[in-house]
VOVEX-121833 format. One line per field, with one value per residue: residue number from 1; x, y, z of N, C-alpha, C in turn. Coordinates in Angstrom, 2 decimals. Example, Ala and Ser with C-alpha at 12.3 -4.5 7.8 and 13.67 -1.06 7.14 Angstrom:
<rs>
nr: c(1,2)
neast: c(13.19,12.85)
nnorth: c(-5.69,-2.25)
nup: c(7.80,7.08)
caeast: c(12.30,13.67)
canorth: c(-4.50,-1.06)
caup: c(7.80,7.14)
ceast: c(13.20,12.90)
cnorth: c(-3.30,0.03)
cup: c(7.80,7.87)
</rs>
This chain:
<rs>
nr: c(1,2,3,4,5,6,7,8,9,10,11,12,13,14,15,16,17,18,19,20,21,22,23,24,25,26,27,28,29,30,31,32,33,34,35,36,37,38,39,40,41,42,43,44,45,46,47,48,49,50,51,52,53,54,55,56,57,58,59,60,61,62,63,64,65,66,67,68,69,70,71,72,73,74,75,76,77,78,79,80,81,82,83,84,85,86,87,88,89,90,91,92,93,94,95,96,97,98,99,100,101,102,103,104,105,106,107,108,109,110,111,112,113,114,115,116,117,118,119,120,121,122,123,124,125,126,127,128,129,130,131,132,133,134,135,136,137,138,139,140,141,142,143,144,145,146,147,148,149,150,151,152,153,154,155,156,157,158,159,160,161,162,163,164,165,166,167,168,169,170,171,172,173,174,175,176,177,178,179,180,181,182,183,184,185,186,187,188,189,190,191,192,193,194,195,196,197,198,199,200,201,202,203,204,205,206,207,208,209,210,211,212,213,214,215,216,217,218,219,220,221,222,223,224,225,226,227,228,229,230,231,232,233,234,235,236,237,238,239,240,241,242,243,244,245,246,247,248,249,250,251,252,253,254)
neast: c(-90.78,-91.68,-89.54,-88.09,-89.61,-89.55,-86.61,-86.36,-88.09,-86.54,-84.35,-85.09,-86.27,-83.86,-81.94,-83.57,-83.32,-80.47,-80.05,-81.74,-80.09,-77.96,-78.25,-79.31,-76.38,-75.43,-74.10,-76.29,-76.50,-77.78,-77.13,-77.11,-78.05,-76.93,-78.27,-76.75,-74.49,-76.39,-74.52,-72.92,-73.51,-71.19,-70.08,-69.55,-69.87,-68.79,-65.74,-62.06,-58.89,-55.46,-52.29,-50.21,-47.74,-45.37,-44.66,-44.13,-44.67,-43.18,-44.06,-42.52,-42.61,-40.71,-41.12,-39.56,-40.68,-40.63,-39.87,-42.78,-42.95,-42.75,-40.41,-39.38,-38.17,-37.70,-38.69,-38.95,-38.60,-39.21,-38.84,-40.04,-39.54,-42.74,-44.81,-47.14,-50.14,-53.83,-56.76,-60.49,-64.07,-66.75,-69.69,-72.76,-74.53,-77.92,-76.70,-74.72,-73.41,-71.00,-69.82,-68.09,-65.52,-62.14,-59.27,-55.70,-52.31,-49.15,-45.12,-42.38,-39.66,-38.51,-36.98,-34.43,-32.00,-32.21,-30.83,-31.18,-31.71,-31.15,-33.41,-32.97,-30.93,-28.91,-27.54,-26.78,-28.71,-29.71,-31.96,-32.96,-35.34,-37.02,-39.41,-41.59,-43.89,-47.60,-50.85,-53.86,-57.44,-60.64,-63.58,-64.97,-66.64,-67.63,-67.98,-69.17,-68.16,-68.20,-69.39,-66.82,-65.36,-64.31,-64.53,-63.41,-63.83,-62.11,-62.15,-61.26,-59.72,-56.07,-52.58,-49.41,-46.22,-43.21,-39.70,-37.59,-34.55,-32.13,-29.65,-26.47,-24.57,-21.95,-22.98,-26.20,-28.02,-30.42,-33.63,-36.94,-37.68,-39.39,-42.70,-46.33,-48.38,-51.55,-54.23,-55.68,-57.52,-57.65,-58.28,-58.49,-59.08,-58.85,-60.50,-60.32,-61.59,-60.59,-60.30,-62.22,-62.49,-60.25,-59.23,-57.21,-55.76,-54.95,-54.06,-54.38,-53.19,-53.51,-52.71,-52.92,-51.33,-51.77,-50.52,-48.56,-46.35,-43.87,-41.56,-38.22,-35.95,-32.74,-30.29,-28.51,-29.15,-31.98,-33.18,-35.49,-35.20,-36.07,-38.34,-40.13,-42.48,-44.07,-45.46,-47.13,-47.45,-48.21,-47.99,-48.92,-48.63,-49.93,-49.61,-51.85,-53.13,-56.08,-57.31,-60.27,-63.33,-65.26,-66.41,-68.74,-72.73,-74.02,-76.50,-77.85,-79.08,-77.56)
nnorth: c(115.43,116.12,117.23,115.22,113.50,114.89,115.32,112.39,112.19,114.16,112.39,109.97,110.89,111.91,109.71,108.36,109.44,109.60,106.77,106.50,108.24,106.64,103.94,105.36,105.48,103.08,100.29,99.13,95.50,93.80,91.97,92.44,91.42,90.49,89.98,87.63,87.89,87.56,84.69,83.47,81.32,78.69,78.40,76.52,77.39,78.95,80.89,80.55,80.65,79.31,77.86,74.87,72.22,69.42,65.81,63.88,61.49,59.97,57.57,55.94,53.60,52.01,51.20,50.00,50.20,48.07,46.68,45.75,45.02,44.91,45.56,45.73,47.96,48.51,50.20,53.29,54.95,58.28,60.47,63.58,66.79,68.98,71.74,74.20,75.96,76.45,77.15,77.63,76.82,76.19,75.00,74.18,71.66,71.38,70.17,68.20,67.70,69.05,70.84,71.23,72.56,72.70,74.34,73.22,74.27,72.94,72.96,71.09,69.18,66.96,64.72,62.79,59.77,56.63,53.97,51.34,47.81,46.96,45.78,45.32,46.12,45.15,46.70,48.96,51.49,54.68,56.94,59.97,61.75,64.87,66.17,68.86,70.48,69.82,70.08,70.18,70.02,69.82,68.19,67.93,66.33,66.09,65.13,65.91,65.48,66.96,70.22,71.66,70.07,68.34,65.51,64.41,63.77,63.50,64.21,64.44,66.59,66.09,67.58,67.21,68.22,67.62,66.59,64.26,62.93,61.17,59.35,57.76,57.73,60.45,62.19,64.18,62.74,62.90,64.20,65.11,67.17,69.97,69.02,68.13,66.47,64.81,63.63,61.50,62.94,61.43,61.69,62.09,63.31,65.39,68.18,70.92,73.54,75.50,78.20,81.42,82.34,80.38,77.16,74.38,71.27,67.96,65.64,63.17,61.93,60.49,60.74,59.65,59.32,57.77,55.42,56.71,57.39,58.51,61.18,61.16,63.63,64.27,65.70,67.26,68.58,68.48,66.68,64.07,60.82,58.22,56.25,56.17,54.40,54.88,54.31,55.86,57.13,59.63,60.25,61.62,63.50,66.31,68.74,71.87,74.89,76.94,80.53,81.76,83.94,84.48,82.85,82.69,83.08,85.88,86.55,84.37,82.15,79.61)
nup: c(51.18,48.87,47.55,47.33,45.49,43.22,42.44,42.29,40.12,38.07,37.89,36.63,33.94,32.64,32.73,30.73,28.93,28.10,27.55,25.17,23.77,22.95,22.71,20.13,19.03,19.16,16.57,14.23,14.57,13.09,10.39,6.71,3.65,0.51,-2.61,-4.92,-8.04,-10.93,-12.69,-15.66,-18.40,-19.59,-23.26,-26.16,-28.50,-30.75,-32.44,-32.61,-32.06,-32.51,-31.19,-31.78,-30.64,-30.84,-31.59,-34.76,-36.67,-39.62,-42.33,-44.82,-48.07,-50.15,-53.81,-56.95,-59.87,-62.51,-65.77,-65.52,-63.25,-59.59,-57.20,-53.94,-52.04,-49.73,-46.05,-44.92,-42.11,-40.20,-37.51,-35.64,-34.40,-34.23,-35.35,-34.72,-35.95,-35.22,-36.56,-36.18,-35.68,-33.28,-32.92,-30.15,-29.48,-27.66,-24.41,-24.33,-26.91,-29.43,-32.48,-34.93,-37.36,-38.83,-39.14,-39.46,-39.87,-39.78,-39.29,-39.91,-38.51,-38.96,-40.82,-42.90,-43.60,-45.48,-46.02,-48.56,-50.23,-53.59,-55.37,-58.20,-59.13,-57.81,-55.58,-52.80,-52.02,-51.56,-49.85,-49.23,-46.82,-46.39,-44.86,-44.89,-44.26,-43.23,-43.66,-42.77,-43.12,-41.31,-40.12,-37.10,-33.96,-30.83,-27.66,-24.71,-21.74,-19.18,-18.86,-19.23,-19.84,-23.18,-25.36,-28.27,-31.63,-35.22,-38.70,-42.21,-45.06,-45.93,-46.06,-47.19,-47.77,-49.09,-49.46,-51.85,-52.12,-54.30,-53.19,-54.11,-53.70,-51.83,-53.04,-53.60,-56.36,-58.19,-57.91,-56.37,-55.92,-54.42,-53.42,-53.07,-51.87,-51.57,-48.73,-46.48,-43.31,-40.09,-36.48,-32.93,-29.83,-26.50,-24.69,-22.79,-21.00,-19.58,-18.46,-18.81,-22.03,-22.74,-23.55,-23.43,-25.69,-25.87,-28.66,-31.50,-34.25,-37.64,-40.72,-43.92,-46.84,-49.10,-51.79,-54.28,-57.33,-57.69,-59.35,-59.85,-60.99,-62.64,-61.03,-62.23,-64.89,-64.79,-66.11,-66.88,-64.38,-62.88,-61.51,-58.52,-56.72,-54.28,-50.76,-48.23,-44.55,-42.01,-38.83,-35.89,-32.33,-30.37,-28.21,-27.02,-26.70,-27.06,-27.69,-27.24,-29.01,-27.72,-24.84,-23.15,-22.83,-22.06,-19.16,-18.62,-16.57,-13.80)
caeast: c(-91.33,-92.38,-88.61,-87.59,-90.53,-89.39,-85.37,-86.69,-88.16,-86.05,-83.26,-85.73,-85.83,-82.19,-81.26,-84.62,-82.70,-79.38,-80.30,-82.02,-78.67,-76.45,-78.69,-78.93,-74.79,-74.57,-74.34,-76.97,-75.97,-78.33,-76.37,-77.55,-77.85,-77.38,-78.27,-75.79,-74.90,-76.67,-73.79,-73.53,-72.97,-69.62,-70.78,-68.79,-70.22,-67.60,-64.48,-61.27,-57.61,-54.44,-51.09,-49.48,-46.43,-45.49,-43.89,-44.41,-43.86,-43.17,-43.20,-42.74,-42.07,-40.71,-41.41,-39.47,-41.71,-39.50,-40.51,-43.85,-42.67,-42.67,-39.22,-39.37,-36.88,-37.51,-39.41,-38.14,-39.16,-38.52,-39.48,-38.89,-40.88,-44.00,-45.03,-48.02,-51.55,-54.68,-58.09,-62.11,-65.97,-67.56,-71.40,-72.81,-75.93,-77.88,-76.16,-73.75,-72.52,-70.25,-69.36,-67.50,-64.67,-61.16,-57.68,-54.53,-51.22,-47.56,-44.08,-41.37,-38.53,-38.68,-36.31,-33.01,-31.67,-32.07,-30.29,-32.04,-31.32,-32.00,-33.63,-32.75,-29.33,-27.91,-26.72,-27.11,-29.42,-29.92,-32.80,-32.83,-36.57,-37.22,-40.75,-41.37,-44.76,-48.38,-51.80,-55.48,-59.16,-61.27,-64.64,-65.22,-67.58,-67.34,-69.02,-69.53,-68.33,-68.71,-69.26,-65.87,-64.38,-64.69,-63.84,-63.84,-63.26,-62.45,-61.86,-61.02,-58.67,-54.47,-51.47,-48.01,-44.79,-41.66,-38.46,-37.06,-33.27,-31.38,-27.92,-26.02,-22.67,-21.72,-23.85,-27.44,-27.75,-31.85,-34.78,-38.20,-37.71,-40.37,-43.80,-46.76,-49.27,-53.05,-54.72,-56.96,-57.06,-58.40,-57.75,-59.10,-58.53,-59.49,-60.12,-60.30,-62.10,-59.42,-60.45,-62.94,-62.12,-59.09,-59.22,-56.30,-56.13,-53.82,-54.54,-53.51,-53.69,-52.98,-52.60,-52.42,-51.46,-52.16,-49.26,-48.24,-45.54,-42.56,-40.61,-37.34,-35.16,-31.22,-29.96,-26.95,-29.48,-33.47,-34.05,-35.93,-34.16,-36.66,-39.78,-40.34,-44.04,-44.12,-46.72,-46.94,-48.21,-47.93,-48.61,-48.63,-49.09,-49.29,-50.60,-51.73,-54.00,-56.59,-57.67,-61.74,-63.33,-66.24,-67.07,-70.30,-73.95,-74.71,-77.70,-78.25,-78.97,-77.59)
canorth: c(114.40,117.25,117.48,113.65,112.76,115.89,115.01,110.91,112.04,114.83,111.21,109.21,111.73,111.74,108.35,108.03,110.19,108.84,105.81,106.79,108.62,105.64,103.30,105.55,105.64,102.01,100.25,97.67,93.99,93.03,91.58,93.18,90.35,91.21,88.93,87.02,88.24,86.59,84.25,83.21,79.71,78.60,77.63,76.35,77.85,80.47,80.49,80.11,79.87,78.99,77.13,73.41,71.79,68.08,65.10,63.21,60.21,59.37,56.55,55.77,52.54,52.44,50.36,50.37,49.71,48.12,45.73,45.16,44.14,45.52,45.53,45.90,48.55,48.73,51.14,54.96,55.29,58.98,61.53,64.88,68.13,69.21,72.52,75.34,77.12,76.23,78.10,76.82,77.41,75.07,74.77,73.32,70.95,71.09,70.33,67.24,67.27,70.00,70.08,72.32,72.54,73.03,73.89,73.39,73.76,72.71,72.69,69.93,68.73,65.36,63.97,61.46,59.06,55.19,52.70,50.35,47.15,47.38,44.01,45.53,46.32,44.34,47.46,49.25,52.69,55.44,58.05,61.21,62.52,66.12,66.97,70.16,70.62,69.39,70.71,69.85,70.59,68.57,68.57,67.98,65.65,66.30,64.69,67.06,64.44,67.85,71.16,72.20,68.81,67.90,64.51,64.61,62.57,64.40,63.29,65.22,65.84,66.48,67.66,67.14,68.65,67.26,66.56,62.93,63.04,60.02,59.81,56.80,57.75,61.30,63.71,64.05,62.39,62.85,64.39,65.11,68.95,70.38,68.01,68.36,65.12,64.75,62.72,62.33,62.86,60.94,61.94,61.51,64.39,65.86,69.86,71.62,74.72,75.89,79.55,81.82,82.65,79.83,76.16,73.43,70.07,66.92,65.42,62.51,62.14,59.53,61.02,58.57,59.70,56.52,55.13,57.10,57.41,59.77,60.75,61.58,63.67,64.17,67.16,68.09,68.81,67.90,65.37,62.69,59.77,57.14,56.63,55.18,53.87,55.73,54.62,57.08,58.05,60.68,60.70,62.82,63.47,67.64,69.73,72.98,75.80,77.82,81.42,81.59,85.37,84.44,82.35,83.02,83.46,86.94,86.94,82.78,81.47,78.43)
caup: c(50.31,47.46,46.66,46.29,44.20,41.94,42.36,41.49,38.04,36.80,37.68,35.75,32.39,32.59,32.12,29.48,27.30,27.57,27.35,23.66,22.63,23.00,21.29,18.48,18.32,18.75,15.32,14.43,14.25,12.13,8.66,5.66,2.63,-0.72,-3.23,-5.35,-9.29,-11.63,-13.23,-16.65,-18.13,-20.87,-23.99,-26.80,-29.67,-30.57,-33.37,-32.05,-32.71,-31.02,-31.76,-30.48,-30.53,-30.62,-32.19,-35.60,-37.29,-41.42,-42.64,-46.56,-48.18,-52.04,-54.41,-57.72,-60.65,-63.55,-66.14,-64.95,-61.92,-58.46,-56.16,-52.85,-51.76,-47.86,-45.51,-43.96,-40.91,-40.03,-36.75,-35.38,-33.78,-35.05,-34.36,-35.37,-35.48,-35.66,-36.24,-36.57,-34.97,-32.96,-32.24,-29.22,-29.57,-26.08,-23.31,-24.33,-28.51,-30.15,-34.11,-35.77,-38.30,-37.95,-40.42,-39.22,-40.12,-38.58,-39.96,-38.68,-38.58,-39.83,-42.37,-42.32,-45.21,-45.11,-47.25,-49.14,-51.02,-54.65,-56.04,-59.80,-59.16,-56.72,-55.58,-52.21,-52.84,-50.25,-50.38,-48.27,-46.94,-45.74,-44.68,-44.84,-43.40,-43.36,-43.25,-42.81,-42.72,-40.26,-39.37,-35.53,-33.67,-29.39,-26.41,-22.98,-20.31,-18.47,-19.24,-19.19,-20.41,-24.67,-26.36,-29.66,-33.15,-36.18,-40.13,-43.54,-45.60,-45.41,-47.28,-46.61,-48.81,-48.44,-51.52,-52.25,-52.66,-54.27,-52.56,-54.27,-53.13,-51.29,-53.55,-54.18,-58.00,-58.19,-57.00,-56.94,-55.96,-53.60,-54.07,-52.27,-52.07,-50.72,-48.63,-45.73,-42.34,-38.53,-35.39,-31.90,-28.43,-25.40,-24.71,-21.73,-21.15,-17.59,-18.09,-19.63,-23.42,-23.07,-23.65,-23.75,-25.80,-26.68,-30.09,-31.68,-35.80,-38.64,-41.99,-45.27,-48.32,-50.26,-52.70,-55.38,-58.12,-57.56,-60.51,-59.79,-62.13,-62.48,-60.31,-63.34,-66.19,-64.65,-66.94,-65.97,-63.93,-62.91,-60.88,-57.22,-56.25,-52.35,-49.73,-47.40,-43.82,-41.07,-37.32,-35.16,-31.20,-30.39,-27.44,-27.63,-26.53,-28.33,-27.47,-27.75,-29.08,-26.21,-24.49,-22.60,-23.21,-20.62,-18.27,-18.55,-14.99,-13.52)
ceast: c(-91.50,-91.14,-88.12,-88.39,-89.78,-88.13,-85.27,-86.96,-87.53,-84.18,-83.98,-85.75,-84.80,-81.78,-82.28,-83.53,-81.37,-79.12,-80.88,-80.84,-77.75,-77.22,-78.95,-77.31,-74.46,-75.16,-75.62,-76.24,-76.37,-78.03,-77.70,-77.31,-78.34,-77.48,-77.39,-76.09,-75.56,-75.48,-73.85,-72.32,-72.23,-70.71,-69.51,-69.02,-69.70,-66.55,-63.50,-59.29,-56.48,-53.42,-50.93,-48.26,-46.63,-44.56,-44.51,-43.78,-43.76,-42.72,-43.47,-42.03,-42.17,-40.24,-41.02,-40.25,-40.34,-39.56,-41.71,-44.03,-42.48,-41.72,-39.37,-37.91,-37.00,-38.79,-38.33,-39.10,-38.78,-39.34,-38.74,-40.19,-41.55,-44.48,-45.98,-48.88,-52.77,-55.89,-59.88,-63.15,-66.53,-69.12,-71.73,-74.03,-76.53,-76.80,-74.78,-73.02,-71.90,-69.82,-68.86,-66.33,-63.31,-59.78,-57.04,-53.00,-49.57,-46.38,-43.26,-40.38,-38.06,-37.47,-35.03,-32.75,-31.61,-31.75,-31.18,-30.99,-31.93,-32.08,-32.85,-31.46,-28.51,-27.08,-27.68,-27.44,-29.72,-30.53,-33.13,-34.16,-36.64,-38.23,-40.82,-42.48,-46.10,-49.25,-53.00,-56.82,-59.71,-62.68,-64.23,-66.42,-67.16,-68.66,-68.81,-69.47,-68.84,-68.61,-67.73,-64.84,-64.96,-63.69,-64.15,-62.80,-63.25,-61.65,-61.76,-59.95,-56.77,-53.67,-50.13,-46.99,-43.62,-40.89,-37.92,-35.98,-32.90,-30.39,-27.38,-24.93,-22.52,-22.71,-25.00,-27.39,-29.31,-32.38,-35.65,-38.78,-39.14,-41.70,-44.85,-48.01,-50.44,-53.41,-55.50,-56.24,-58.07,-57.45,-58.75,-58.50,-59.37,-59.59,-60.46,-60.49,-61.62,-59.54,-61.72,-61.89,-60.63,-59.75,-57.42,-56.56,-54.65,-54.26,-53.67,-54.13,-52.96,-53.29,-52.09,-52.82,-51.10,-50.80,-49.58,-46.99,-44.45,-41.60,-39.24,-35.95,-33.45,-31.05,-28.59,-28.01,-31.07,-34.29,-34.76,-35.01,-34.80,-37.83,-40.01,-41.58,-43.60,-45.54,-46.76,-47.77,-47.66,-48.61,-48.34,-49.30,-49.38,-50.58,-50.79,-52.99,-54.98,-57.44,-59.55,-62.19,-64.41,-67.02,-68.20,-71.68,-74.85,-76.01,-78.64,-77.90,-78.26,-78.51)
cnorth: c(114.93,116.80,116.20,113.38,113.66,115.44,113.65,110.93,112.77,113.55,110.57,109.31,111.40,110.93,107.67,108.62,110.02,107.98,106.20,107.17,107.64,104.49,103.78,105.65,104.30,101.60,99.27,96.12,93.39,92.72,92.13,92.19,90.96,89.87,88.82,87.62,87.12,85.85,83.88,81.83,79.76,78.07,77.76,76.72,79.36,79.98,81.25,79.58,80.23,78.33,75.83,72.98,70.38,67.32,64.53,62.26,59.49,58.53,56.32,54.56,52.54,51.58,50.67,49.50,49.15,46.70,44.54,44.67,45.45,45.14,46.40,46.49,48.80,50.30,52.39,54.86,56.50,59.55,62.88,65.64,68.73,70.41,73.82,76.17,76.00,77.19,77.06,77.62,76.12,75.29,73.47,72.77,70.47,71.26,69.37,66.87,68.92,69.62,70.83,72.19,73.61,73.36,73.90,73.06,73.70,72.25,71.83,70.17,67.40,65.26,63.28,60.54,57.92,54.34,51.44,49.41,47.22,45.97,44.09,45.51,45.81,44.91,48.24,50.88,53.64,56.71,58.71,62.34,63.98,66.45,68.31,70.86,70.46,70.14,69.86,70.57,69.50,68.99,68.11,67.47,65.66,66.00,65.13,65.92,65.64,69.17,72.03,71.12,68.46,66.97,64.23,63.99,63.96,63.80,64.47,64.87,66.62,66.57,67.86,67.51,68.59,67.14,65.47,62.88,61.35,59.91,58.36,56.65,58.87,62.24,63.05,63.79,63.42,63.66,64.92,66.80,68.81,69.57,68.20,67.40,64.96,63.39,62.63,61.79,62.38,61.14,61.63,62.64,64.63,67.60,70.26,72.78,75.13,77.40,80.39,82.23,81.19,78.58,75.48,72.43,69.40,66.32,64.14,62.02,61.62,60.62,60.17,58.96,58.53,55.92,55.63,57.50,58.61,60.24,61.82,61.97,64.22,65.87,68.37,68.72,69.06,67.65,64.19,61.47,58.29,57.46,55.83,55.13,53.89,55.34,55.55,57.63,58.60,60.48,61.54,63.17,65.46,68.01,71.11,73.96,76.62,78.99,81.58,82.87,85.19,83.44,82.01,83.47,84.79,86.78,85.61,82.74,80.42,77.96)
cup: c(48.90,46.52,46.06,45.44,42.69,41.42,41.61,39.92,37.78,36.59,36.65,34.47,31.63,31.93,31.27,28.34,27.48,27.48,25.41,22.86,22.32,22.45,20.01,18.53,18.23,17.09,15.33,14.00,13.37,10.86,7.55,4.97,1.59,-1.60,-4.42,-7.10,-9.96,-12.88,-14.93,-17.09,-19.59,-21.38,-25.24,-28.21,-29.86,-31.67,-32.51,-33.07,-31.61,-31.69,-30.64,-31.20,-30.06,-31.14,-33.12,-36.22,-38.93,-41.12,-44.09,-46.78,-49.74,-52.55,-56.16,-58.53,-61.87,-64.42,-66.13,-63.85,-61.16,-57.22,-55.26,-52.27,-50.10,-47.39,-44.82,-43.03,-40.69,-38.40,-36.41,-34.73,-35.02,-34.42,-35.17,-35.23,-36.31,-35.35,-36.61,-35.65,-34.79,-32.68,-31.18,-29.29,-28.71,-25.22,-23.52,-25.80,-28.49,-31.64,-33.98,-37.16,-37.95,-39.20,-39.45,-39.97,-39.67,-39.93,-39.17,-39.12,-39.08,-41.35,-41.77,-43.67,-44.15,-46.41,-47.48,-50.63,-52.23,-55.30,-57.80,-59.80,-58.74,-55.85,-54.00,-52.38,-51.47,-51.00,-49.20,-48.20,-46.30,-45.80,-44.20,-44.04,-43.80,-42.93,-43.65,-42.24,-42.52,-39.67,-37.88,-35.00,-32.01,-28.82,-25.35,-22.01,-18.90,-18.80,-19.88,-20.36,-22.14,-25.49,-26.95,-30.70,-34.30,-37.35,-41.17,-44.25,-45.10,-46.43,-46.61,-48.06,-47.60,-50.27,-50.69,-52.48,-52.67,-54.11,-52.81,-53.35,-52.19,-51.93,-54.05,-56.05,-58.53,-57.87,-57.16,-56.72,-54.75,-53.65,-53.30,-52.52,-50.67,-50.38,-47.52,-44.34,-40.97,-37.02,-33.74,-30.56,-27.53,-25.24,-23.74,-21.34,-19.15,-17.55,-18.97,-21.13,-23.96,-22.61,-23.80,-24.27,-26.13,-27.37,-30.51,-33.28,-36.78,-39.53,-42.92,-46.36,-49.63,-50.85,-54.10,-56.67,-58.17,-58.54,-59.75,-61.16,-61.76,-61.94,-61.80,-64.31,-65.85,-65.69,-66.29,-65.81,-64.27,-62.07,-59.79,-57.23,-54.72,-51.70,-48.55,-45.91,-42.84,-39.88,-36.49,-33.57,-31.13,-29.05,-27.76,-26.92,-27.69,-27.15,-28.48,-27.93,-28.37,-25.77,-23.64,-22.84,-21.62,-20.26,-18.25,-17.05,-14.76,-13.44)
</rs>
């Protein structure tokens, strides 16, 4: 009896202590939770530049002046690709406005000749436009449909250079040489904030440079010829990206 009781516990010990070794080797189950970084939230108050590409549309309508009188010589319709850079700084006001201010400028392609009847002459007249390329400064007015999302109005002013050729017959007779005429500018877009530091927008933008007096002089000698009265405006569709130098405010919570 002495020896089983003795043989029972030094069994009992035994499997105490290997029982302890093999729960310390197993692992524990219990998940470990770490808590989440603290994120940080876009904000649109940052300067910014980027290039777009697009299409535009001249149109000029000329009006010879000539004994007090005003003859109606017809409208140009012209289009072509539109294509450039733009830079600015926006500020964000709360949670739902943005302003800022904006230049841009794009060179095209735009130009073409259109024949016109001449009330003075009785004579059919053909004038040959080439825009050369347009620029503007625009303030900026944006509404936050959602953080990410910005639709926005914007107004100032604009300048466009282009040259006037008068083509009676086969050769340029005329022209008004290089010219470069002010006037202002409205537009209307959307922008899209699809990554940190990068935004996308599509844009869409009247430019009217009023009616003003064109003098055109003789290409053999550049003496003066005569003088058209030009109304003048520019549209323009263009998409485009802009690269932002930061956009985030660090260690803002959700």
């Amino acid at each position: 009896m002495r020896k089983k009781g003795l043989l029972f516990t030094l069994a009992a010990a035994v499997g105490l202590t290997a029982g302890t070794v093999l729960a310390a080797d197993i692992p524990s189950r219990t998940p470990v939770y770490k808590a989440f970084p603290i994120a940080s939230v876009s904000t649109w108050t940052v300067c910014y530049v980027g290039g777009n590409l697009g299409g535009g549309w001249n149109h000029k309508h000329f009006d010879f002046p000539f004994g007090g009188q005003l003859f109606d010589e017809g409208t140009l319709n012209q289009s072509g690709f539109v294509g450039g850079g733009q830079l600015g700084c926006d500020y964000q006001l709360g949670s739902n406005f943005v302003v800022g201010v904006q230049g841009m400028f794009d060179g095209t392609t735009i130009k073409g000749t259109e024949t016109f009847f001449s009330g003075v002459d009785q004579i059919y007249e053909r004038y040959s436009v080439d825009l050369h390329w347009f620029g503007t400064v625009t303030g900026r007015l944006g509404f936050l449909a959602t953080p990410s999302l910005l639709l926005y109005g914007k107004g100032g002013v604009a300048w466009v250079n282009e040259k006037i050729d008068y083509v009676p017959g086969q050769e340029v007779v005329a022209t008004t040489g290089n010219t470069t005429r002010s006037g202002w500018d409205a537009g209307v877009g959307i922008e899209w904030m699809f990554a940190p530091q990068w935004t996308a927008f599509v844009e869409y933008n009247h430019m009217d440079f009023g009616t003003k007096d064109k003098n055109l002089y003789f290409i053999a000698d550049g003496t003066f010829d005569f003088t058209e009265r030009v109304k003048q405006s520019v549209d323009m569709v263009v998409v485009g990206v802009n690269w932002r130098f930061n956009l985030t405010a660090p260690g803002v919570r959700y």
